[in-house]
Backbone bond lengths (Angstrom), bond angles and torsions (degrees), N, CA, C in turn:
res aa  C-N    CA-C-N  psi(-1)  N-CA   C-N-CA  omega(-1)  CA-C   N-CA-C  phi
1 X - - - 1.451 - - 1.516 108.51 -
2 X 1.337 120.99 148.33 1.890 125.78 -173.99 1.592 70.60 -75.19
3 X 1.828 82.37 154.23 1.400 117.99 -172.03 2.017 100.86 -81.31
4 X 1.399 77.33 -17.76 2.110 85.19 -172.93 1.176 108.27 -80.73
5 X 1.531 122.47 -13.29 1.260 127.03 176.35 1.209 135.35 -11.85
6 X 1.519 160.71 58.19 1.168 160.61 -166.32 1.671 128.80 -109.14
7 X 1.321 108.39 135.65 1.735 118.53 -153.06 1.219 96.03 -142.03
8 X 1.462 125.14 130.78 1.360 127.71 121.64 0.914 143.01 -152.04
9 X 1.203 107.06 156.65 2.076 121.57 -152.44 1.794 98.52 -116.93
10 X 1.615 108.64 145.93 1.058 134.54 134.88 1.364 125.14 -103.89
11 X 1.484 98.30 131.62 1.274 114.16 172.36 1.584 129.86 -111.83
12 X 0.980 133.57 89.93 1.460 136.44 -139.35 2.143 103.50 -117.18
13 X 1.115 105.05 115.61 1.611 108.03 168.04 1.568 118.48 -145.24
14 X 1.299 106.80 -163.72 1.347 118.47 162.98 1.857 100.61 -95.59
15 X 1.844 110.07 170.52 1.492 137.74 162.67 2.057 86.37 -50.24
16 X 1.359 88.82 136.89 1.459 96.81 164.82 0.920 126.40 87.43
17 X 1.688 138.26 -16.37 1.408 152.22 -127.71 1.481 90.09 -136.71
18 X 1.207 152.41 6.91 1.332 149.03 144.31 2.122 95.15 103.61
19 X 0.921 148.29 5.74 1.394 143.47 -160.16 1.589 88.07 -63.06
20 X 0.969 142.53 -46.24 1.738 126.74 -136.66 1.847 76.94 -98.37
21 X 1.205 121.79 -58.62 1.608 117.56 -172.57 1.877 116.47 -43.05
22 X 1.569 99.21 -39.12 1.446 97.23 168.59 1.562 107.48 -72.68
23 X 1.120 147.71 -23.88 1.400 149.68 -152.87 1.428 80.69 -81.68
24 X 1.441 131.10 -57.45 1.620 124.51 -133.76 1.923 83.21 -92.76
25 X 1.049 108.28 -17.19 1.953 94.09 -153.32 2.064 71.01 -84.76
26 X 1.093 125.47 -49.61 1.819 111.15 177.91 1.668 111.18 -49.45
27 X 1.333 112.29 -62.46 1.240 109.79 -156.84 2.149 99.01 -70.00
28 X 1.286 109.51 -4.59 2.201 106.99 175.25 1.607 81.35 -78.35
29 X 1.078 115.09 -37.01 1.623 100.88 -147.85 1.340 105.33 -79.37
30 X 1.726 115.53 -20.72 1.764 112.87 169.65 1.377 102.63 -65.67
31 X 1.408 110.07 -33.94 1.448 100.86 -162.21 1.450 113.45 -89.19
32 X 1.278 118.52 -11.84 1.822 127.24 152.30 1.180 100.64 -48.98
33 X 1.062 135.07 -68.54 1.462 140.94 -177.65 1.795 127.45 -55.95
34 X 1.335 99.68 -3.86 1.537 112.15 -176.70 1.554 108.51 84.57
35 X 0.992 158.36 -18.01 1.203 168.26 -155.21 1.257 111.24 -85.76
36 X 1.370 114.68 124.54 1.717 128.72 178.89 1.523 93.47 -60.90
37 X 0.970 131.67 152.77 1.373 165.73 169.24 1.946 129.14 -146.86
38 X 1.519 112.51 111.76 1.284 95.10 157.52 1.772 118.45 -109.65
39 X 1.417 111.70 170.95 1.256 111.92 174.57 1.811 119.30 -133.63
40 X 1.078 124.56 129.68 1.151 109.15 -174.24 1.938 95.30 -143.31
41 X 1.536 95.61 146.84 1.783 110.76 -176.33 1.525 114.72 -127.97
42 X 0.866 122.19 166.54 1.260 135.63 167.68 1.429 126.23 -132.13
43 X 1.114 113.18 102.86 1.553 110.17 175.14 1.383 133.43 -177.46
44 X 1.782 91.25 39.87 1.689 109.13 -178.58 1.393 105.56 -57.56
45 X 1.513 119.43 -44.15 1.583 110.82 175.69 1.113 146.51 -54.65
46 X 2.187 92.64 -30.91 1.112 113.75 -172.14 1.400 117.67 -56.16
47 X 1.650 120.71 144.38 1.838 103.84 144.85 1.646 81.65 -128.45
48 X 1.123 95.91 -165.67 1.842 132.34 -166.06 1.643 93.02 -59.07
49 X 1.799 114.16 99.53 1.002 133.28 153.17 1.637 91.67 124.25
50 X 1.407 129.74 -23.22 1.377 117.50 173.79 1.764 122.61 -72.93
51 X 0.843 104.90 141.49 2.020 134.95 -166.64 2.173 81.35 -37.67
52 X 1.370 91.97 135.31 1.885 109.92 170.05 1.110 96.84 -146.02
53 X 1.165 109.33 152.52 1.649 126.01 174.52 1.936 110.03 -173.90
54 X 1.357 92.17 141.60 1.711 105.38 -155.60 1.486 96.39 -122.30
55 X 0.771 131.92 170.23 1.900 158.01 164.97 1.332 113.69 -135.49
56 X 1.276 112.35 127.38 1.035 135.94 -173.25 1.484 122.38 -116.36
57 X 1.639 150.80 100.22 1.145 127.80 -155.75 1.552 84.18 -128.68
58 X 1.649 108.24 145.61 1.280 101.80 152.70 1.420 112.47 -134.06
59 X 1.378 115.27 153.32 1.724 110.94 -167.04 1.830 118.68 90.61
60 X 1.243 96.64 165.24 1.538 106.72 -152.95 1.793 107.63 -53.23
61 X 1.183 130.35 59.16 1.610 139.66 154.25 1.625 107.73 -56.68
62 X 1.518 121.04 151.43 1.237 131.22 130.06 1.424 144.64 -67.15
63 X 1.418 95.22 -35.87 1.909 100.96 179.55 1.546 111.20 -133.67
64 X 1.109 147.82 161.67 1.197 143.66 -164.58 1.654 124.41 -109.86
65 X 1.340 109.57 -13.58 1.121 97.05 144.97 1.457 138.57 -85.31
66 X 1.321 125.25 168.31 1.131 130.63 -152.77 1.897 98.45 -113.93
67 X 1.451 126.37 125.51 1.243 120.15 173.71 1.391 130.11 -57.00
68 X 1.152 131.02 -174.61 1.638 111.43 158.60 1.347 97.30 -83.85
69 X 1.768 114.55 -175.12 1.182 132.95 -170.04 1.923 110.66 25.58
70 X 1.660 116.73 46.37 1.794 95.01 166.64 1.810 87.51 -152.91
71 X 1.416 114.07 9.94 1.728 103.02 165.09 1.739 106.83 -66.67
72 X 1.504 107.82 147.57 1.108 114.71 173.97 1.504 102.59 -88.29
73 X 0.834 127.46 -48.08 1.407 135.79 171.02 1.932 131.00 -120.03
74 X 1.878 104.20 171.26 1.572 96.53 -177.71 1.229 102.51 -156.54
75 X 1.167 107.30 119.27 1.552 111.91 -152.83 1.944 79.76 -118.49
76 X 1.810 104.45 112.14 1.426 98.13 -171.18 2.009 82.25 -124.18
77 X 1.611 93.51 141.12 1.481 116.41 -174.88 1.676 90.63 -96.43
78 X 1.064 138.67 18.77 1.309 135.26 -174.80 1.542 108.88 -160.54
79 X 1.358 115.05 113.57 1.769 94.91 174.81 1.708 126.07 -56.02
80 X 1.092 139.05 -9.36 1.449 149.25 169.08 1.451 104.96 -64.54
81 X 1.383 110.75 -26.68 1.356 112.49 -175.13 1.849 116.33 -62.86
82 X 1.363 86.43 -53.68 1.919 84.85 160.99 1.338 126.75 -53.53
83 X 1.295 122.38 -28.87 1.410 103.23 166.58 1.705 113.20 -79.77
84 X 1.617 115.34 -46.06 1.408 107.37 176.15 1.260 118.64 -50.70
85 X 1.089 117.37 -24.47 1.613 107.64 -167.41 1.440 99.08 -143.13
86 X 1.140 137.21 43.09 1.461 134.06 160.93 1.419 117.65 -72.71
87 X 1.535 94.22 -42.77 1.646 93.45 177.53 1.458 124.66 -58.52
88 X 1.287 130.65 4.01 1.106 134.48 176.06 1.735 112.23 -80.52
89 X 1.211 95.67 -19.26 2.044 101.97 169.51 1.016 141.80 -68.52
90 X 1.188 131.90 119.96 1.241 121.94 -150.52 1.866 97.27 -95.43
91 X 1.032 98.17 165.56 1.943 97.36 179.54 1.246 117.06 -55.10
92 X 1.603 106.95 137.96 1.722 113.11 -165.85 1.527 114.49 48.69
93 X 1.724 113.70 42.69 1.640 110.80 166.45 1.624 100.71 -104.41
94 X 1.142 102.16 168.14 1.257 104.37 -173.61 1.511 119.23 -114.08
95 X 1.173 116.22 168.82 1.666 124.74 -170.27 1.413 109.59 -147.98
96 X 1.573 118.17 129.13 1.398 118.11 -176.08 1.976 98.99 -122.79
97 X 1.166 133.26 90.60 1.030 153.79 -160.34 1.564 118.59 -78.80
98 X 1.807 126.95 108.13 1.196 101.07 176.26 1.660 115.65 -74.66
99 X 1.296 118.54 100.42 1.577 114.26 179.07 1.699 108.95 -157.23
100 X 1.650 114.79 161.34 0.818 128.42 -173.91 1.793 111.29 -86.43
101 X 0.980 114.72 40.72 1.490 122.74 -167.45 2.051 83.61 -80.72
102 X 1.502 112.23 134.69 1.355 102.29 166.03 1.451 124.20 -87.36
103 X 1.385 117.15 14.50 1.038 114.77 154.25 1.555 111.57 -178.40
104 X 1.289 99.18 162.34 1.619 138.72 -157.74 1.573 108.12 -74.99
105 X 1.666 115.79 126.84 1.744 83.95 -174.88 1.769 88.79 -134.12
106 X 1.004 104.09 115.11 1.455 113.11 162.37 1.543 105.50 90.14
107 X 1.495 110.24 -117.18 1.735 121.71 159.31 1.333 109.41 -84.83
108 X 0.996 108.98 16.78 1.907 99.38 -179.14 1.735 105.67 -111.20
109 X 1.123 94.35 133.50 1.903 90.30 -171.37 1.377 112.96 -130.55
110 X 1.112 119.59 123.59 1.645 113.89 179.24 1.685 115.30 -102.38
111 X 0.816 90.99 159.54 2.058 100.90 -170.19 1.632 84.25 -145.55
112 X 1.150 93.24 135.74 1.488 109.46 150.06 1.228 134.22 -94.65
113 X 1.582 111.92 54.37 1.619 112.19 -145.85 1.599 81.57 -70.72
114 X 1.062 148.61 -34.75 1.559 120.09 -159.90 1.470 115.90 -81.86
115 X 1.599 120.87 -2.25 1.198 108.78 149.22 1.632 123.20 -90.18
116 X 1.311 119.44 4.45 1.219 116.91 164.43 1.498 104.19 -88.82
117 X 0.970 121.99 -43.20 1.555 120.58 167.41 1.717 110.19 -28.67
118 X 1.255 110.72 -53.34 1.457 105.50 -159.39 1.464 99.21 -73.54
119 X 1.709 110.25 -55.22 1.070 108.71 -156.76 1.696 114.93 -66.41
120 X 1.164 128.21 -6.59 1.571 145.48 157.27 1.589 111.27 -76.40
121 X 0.870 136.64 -4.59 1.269 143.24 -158.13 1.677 110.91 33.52
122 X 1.236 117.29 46.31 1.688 104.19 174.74 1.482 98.84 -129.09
123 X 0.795 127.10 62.04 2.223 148.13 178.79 1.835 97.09 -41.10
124 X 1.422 111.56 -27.13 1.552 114.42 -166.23 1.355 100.21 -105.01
125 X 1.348 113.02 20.70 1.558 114.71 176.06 1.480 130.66 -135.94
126 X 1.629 108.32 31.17 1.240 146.12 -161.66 2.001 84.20 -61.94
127 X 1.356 100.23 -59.67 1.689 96.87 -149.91 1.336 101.74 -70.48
128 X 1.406 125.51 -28.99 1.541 120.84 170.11 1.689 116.39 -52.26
129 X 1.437 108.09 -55.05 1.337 110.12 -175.91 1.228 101.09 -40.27
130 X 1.694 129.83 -54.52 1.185 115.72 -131.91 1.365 102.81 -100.26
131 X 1.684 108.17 -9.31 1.805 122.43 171.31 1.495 99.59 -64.24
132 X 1.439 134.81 -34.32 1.289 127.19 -146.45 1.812 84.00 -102.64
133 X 0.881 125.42 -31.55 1.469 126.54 -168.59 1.996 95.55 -80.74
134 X 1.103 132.42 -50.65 1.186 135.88 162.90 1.301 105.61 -18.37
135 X 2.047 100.43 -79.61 1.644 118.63 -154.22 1.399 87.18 -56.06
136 X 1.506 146.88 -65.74 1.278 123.61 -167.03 1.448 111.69 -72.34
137 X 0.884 141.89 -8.60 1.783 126.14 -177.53 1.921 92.06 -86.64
138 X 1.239 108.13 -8.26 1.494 96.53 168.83 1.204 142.10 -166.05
139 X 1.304 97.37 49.37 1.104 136.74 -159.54 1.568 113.32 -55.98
140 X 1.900 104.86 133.43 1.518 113.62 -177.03 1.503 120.56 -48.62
141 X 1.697 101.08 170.82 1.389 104.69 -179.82 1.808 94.64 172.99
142 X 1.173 98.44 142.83 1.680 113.23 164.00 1.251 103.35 -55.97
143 X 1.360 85.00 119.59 1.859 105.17 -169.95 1.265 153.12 -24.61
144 X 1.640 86.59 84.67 1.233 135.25 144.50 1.434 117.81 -58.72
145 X 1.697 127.55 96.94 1.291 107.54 169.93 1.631 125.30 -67.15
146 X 1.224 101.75 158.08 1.863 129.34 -166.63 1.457 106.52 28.18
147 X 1.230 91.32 72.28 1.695 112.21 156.18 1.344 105.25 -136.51
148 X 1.621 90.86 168.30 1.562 98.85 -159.87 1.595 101.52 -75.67
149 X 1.216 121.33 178.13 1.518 134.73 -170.12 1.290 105.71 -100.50
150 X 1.622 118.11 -19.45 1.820 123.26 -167.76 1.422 105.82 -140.87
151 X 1.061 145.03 -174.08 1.213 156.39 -122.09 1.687 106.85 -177.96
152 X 1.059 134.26 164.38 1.462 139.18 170.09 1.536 111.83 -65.32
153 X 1.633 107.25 -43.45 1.491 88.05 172.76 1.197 123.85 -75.39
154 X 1.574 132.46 -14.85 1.251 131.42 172.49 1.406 121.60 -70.95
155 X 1.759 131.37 -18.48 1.300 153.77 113.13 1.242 122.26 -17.05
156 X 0.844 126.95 -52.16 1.858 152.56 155.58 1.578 106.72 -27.57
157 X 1.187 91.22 -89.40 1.558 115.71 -178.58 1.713 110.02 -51.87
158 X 1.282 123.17 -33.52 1.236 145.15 165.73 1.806 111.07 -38.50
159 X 1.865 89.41 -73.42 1.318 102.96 -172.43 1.881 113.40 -65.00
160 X 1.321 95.29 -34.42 1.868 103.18 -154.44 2.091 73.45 -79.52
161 X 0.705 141.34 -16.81 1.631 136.45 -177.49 1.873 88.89 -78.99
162 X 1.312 126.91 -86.88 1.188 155.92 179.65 1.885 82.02 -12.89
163 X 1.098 107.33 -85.93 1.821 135.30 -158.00 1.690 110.22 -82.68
164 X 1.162 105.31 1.37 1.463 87.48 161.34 1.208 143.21 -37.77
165 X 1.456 120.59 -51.79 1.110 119.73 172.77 1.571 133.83 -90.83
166 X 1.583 88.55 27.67 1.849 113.75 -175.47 1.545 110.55 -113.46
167 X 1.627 135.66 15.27 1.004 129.19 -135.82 1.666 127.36 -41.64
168 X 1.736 106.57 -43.09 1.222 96.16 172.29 1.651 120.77 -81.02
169 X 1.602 123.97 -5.32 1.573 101.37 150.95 1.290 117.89 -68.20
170 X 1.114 133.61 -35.19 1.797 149.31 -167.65 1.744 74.21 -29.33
171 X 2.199 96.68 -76.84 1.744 100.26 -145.73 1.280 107.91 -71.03
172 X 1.578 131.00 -30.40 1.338 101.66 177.99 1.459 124.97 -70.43
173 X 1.595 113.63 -11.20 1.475 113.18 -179.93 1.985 102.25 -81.28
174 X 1.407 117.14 -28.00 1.290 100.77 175.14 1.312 122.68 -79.37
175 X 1.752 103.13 -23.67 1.901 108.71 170.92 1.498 100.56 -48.88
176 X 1.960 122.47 -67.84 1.413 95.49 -165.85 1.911 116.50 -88.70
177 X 1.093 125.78 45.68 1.171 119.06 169.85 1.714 92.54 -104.28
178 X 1.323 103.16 -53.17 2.161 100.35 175.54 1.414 89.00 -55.99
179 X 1.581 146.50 -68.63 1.352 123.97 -134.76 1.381 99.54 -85.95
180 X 1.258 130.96 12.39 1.712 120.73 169.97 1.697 100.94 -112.22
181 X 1.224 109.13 3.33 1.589 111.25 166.86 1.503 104.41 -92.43
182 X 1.402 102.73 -75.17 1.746 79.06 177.62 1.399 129.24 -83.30
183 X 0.791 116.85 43.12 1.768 133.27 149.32 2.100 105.48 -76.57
184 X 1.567 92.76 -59.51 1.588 92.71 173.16 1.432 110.81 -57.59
185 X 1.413 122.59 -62.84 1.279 115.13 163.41 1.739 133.48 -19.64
186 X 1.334 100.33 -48.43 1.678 85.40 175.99 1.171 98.20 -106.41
187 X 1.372 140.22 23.22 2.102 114.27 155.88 1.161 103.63 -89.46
């Protein structure tokens, strides 16, 4: 990876909705890769259904939060999340949205991961779908600005490390990280 490498993500949900677990399985996988990474969350207030939101930096930063207007991206597990935390985007960043919006406008992308949730029966696997649908709608590359730093298999390797000794969470968490990738894949 260029040493100039620089990323950053918002991650915006409710208590319960997995945001800080996707933060850490990105920020192992910078650090699989050798890459400075910081991470910073918010959610002393939160409990289960109250507003979370994380920063994610990868590459040579000083502080770990992220300003408004300079995230490269906003990966929101809740559609409300784009408005709470949109302003953190910087011009032409992008947003992959769990919501029923019927359509997609520009960098802004909606998934309905929570009706794929149901109809899969894995409801507790909202933030994977929509991590795996992300990594392909924007997928890394030697510098390429605001793309991601890792890939699904580097996620992969992440989780099956993480969950080893969980086997059947391991596969349903790797079923929806592939099935929210190729979901992006075929729109």
């Amino acid at each position: 990876m260029d040493k100039e490498f620089s990323f950053q993500l918002v991650i915006g949900g409710v208590g319960g909705q997995g945001v800080l677990f996707v933060t850490r399985l990105l920020a192992e996988a910078a650090i699989d890769k050798g890459m400075p990474v910081f991470t910073s969350e918010t959610h002393g207030m939160a409990q289960r259904g109250g507003t979370v939101i994380s920063h994610l930096k990868v590459g040579r930063f000083t502080s770990p939060l992220i300003r408004p207007g300079q995230a490269d991206g906003l990966i929101a597990l809740k559609a409300e999340s784009l408005d709470q935390h949109g302003g953190f985007l910087k011009p032409g960043g992008w947003a992959v949205i769990n919501g029923s919006e019927t359509e997609s406008a520009g960098r802004r992308l909606f998934f309905d991961v929570d009706r794929l949730a149901r109809e899969t029966g894995a409801p507790r696997s909202v933030n994977l779908f929509l991590l795996g649908y992300a990594l392909a709608c924007f997928p890394h590359g030697e510098g390429k600005p605001g793309v991601f730093h890792c890939d699904t298999k580097n996620i992969e390797a992440v989780l099956t490390r993480r969950l080893k000794d969980k086997p059947k969470l391991l596969q349903a968490s790797l079923m929806a990280l592939e099935t929210g990738a190729q979901r992006a894949m075929a729109t």
